[in-house]
PAKOL-522000 format. One line per field, with one value per atom (N, C-alpha, C, CB): residue number from 1; chain; x, y, z. Coordinates in nm, 2 decimals. Glycine has a CB too. Layout:
% residues N
k = NUM,...;
c = A,...;
u = X,...;
v = Y,...;
w = Z,...;
% end
This chain:
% residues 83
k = 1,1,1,1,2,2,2,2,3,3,3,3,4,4,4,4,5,5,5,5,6,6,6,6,7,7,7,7,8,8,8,8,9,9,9,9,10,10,10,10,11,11,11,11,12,12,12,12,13,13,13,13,14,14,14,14,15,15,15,15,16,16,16,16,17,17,17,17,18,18,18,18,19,19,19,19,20,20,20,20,21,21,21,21,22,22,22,22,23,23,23,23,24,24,24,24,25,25,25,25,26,26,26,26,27,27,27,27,28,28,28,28,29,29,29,29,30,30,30,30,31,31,31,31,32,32,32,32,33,33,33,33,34,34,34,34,35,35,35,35,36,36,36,36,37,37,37,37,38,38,38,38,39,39,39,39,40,40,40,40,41,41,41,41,42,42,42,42,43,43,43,43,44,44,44,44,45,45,45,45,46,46,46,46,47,47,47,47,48,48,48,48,49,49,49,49,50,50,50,50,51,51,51,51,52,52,52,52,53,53,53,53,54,54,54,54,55,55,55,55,56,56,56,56,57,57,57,57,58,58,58,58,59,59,59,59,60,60,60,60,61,61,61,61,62,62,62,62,63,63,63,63,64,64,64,64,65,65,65,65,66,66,66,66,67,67,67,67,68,68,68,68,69,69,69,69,70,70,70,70,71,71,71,71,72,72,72,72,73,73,73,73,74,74,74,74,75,75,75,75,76,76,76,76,77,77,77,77,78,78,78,78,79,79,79,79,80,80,80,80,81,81,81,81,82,82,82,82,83,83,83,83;
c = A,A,A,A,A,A,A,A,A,A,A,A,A,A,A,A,A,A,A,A,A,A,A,A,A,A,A,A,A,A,A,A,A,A,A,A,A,A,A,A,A,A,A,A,A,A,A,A,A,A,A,A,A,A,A,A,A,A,A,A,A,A,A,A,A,A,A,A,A,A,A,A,A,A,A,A,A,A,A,A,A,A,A,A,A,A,A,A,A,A,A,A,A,A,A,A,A,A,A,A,A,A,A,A,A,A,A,A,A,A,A,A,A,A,A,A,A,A,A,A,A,A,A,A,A,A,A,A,A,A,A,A,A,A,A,A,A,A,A,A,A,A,A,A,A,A,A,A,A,A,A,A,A,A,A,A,A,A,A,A,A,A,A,A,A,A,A,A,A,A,A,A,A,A,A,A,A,A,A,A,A,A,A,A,A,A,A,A,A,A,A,A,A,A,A,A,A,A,A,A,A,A,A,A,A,A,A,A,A,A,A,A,A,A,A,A,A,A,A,A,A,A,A,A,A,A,A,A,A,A,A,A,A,A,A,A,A,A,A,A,A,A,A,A,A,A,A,A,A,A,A,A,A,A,A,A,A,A,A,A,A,A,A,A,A,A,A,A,A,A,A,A,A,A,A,A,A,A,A,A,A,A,A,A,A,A,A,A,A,A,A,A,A,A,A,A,A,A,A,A,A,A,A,A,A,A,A,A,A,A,A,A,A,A,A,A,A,A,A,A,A,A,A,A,A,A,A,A,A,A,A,A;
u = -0.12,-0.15,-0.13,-0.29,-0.09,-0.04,-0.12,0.15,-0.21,-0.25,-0.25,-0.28,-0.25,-0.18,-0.29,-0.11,-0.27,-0.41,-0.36,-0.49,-0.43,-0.39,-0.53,-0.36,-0.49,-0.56,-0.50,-0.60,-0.57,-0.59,-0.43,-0.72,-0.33,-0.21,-0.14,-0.22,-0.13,-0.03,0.03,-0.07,0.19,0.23,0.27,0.32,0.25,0.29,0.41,0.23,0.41,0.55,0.63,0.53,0.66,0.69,0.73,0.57,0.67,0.72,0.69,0.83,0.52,0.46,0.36,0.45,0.29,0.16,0.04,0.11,-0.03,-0.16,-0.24,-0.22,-0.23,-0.36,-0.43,-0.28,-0.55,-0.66,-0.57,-0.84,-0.62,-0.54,-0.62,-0.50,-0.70,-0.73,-0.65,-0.86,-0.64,-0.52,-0.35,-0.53,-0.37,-0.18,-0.16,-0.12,-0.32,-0.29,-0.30,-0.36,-0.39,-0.34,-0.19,-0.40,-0.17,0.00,0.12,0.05,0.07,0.15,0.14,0.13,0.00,0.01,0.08,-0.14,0.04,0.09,0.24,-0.03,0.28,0.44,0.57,0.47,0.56,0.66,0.62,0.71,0.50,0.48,0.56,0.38,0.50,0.55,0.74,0.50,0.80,0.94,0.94,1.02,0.88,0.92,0.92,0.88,0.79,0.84,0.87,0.84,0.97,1.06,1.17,1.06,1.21,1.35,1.35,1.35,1.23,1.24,1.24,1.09,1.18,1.17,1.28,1.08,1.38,1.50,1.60,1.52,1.59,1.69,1.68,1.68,1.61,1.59,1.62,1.48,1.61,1.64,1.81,1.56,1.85,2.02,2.07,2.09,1.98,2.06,2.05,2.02,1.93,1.92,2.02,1.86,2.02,2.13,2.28,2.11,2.30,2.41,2.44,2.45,2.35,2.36,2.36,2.20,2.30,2.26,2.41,2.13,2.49,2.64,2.61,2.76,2.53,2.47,2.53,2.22,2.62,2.70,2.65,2.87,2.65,2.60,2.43,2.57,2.35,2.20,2.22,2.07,2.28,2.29,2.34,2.42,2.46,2.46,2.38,2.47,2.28,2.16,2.11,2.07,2.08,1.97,1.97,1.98,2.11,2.19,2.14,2.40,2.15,2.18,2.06,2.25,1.92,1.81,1.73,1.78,1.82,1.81,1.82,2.03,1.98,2.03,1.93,2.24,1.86,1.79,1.67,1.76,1.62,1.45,1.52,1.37,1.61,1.63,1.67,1.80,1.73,1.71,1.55,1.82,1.46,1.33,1.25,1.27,1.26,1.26,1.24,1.35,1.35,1.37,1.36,1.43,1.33,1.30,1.17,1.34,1.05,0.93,0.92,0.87,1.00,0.94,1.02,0.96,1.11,1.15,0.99,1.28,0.94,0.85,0.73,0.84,0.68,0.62,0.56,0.72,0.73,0.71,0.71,0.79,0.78,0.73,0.56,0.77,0.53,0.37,0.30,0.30,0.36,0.27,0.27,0.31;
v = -2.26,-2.20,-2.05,-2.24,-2.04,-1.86,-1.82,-1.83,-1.67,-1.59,-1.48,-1.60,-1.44,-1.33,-1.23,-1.35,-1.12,-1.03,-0.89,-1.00,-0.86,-0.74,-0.62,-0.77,-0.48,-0.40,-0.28,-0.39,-0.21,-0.08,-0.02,0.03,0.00,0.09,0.00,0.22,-0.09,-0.21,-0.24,-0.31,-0.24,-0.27,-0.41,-0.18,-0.48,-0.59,-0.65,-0.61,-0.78,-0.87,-0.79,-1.06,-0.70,-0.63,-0.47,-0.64,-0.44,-0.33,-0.20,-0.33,-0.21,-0.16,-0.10,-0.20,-0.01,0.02,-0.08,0.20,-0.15,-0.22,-0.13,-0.30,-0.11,0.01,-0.14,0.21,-0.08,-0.15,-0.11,-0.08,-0.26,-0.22,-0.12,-0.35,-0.05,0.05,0.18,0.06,0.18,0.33,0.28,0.40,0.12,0.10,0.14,-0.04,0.11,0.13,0.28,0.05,0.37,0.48,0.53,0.53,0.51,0.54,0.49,0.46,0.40,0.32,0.37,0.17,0.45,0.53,0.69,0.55,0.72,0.89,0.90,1.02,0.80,0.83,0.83,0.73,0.73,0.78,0.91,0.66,0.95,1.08,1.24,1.06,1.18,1.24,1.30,1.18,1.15,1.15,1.20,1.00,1.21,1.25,1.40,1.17,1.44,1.60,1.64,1.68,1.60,1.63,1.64,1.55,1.56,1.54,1.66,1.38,1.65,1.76,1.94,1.73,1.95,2.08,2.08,2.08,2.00,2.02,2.00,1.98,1.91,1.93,2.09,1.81,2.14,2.28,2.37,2.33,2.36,2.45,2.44,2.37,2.33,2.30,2.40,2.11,2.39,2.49,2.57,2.50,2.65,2.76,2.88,2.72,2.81,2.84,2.84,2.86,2.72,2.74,2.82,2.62,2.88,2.97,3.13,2.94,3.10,3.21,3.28,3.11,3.18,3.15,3.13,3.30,3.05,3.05,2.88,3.08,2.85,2.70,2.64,2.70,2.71,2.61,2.52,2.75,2.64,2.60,2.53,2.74,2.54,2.44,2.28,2.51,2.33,2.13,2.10,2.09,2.14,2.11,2.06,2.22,2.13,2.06,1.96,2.10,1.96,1.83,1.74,1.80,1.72,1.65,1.57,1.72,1.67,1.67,1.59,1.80,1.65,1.55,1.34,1.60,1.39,1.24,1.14,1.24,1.22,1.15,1.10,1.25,1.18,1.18,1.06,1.39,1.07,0.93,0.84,0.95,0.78,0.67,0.67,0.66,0.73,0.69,0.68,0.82,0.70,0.65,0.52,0.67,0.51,0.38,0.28,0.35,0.30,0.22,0.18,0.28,0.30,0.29,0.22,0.41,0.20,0.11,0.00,0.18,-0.06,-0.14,-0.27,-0.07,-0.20,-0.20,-0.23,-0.04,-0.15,-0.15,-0.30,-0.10,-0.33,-0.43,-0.59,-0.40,-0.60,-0.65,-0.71,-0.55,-0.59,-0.61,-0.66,-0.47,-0.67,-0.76,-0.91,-0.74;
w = 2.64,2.51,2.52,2.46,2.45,2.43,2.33,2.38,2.39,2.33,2.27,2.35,2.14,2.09,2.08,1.95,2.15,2.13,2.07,2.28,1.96,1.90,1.95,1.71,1.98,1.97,1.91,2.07,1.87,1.80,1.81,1.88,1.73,1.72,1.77,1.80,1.81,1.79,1.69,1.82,1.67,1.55,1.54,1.51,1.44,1.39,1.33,1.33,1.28,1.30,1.20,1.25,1.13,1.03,1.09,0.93,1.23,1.28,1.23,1.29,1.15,1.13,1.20,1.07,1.18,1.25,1.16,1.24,1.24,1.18,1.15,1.25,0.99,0.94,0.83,0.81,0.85,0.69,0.60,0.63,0.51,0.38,0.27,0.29,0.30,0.23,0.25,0.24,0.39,0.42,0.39,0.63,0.40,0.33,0.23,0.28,0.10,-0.02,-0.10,-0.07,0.00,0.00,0.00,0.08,0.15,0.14,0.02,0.26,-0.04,-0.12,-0.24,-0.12,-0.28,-0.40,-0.38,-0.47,-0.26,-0.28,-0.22,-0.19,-0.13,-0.10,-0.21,0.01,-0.32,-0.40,-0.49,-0.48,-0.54,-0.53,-0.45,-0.50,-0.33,-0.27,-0.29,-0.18,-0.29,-0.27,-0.42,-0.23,-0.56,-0.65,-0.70,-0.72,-0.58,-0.56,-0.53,-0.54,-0.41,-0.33,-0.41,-0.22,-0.49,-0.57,-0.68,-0.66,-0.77,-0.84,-0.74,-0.95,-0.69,-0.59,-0.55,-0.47,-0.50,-0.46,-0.53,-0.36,-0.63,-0.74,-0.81,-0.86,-0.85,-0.91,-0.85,-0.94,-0.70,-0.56,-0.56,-0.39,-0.59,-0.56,-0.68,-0.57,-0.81,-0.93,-0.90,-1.06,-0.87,-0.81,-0.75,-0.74,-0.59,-0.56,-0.53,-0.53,-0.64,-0.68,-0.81,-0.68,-0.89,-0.99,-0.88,-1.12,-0.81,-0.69,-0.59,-0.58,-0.61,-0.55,-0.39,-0.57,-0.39,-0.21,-0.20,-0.18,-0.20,-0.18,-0.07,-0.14,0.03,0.18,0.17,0.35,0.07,0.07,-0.07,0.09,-0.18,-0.30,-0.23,-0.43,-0.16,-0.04,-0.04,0.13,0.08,0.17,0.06,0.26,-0.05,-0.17,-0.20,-0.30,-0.19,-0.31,-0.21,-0.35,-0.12,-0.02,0.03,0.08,0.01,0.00,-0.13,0.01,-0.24,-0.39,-0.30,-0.53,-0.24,-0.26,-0.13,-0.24,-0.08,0.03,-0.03,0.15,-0.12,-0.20,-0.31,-0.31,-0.34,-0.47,-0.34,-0.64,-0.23,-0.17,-0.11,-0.07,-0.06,-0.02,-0.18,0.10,-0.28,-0.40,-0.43,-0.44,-0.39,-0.41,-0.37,-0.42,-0.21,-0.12,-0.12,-0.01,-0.15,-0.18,-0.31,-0.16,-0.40,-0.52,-0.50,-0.68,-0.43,-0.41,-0.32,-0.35,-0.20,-0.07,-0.17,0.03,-0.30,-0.42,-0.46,-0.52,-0.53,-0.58,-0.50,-0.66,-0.39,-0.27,-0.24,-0.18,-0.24,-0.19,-0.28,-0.14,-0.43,-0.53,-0.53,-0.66;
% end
């Protein structure tokens, strides 16, 4: 018989860290937050300086935009999952 023993910071079948689901459901409210201030802050940042004629840091923005709309989405995707 095989025994499965879990302790503290062991991550599980999902390749997660095992947290209570009170600190999951924390995470699960403030991370697409998070990603949605990230998008606005750096979408505004990309007008910026591209009104600014600074091209290399208006990229980075963009680029920063297009990273914050895939973790977006990934987190409302993960979202709706967990219902």
């Amino acid at each position: 018989m095989i025994v499965k023993r879990a302790w503290r910071g062991r991550r599980d079948d999902r390749g997660e860290r095992a947290i209570g689901p009170r600190l999951r459901s924390e995470r699960r409210r403030w991370e697409p937050a998070a990603y949605w201030l990230l998008y606005v802050v750096a979408f505004l940042a990309a007008l910026f300086h591209w009104q600014a004629g600074n091209e290399f840091l208006a990229a980075l923005c963009a680029l920063t935009v297009l990273v914050s709309i895939r973790c977006i989405m990934r987190a409302h995707r993960e979202g709706e999952s967990a219902l």
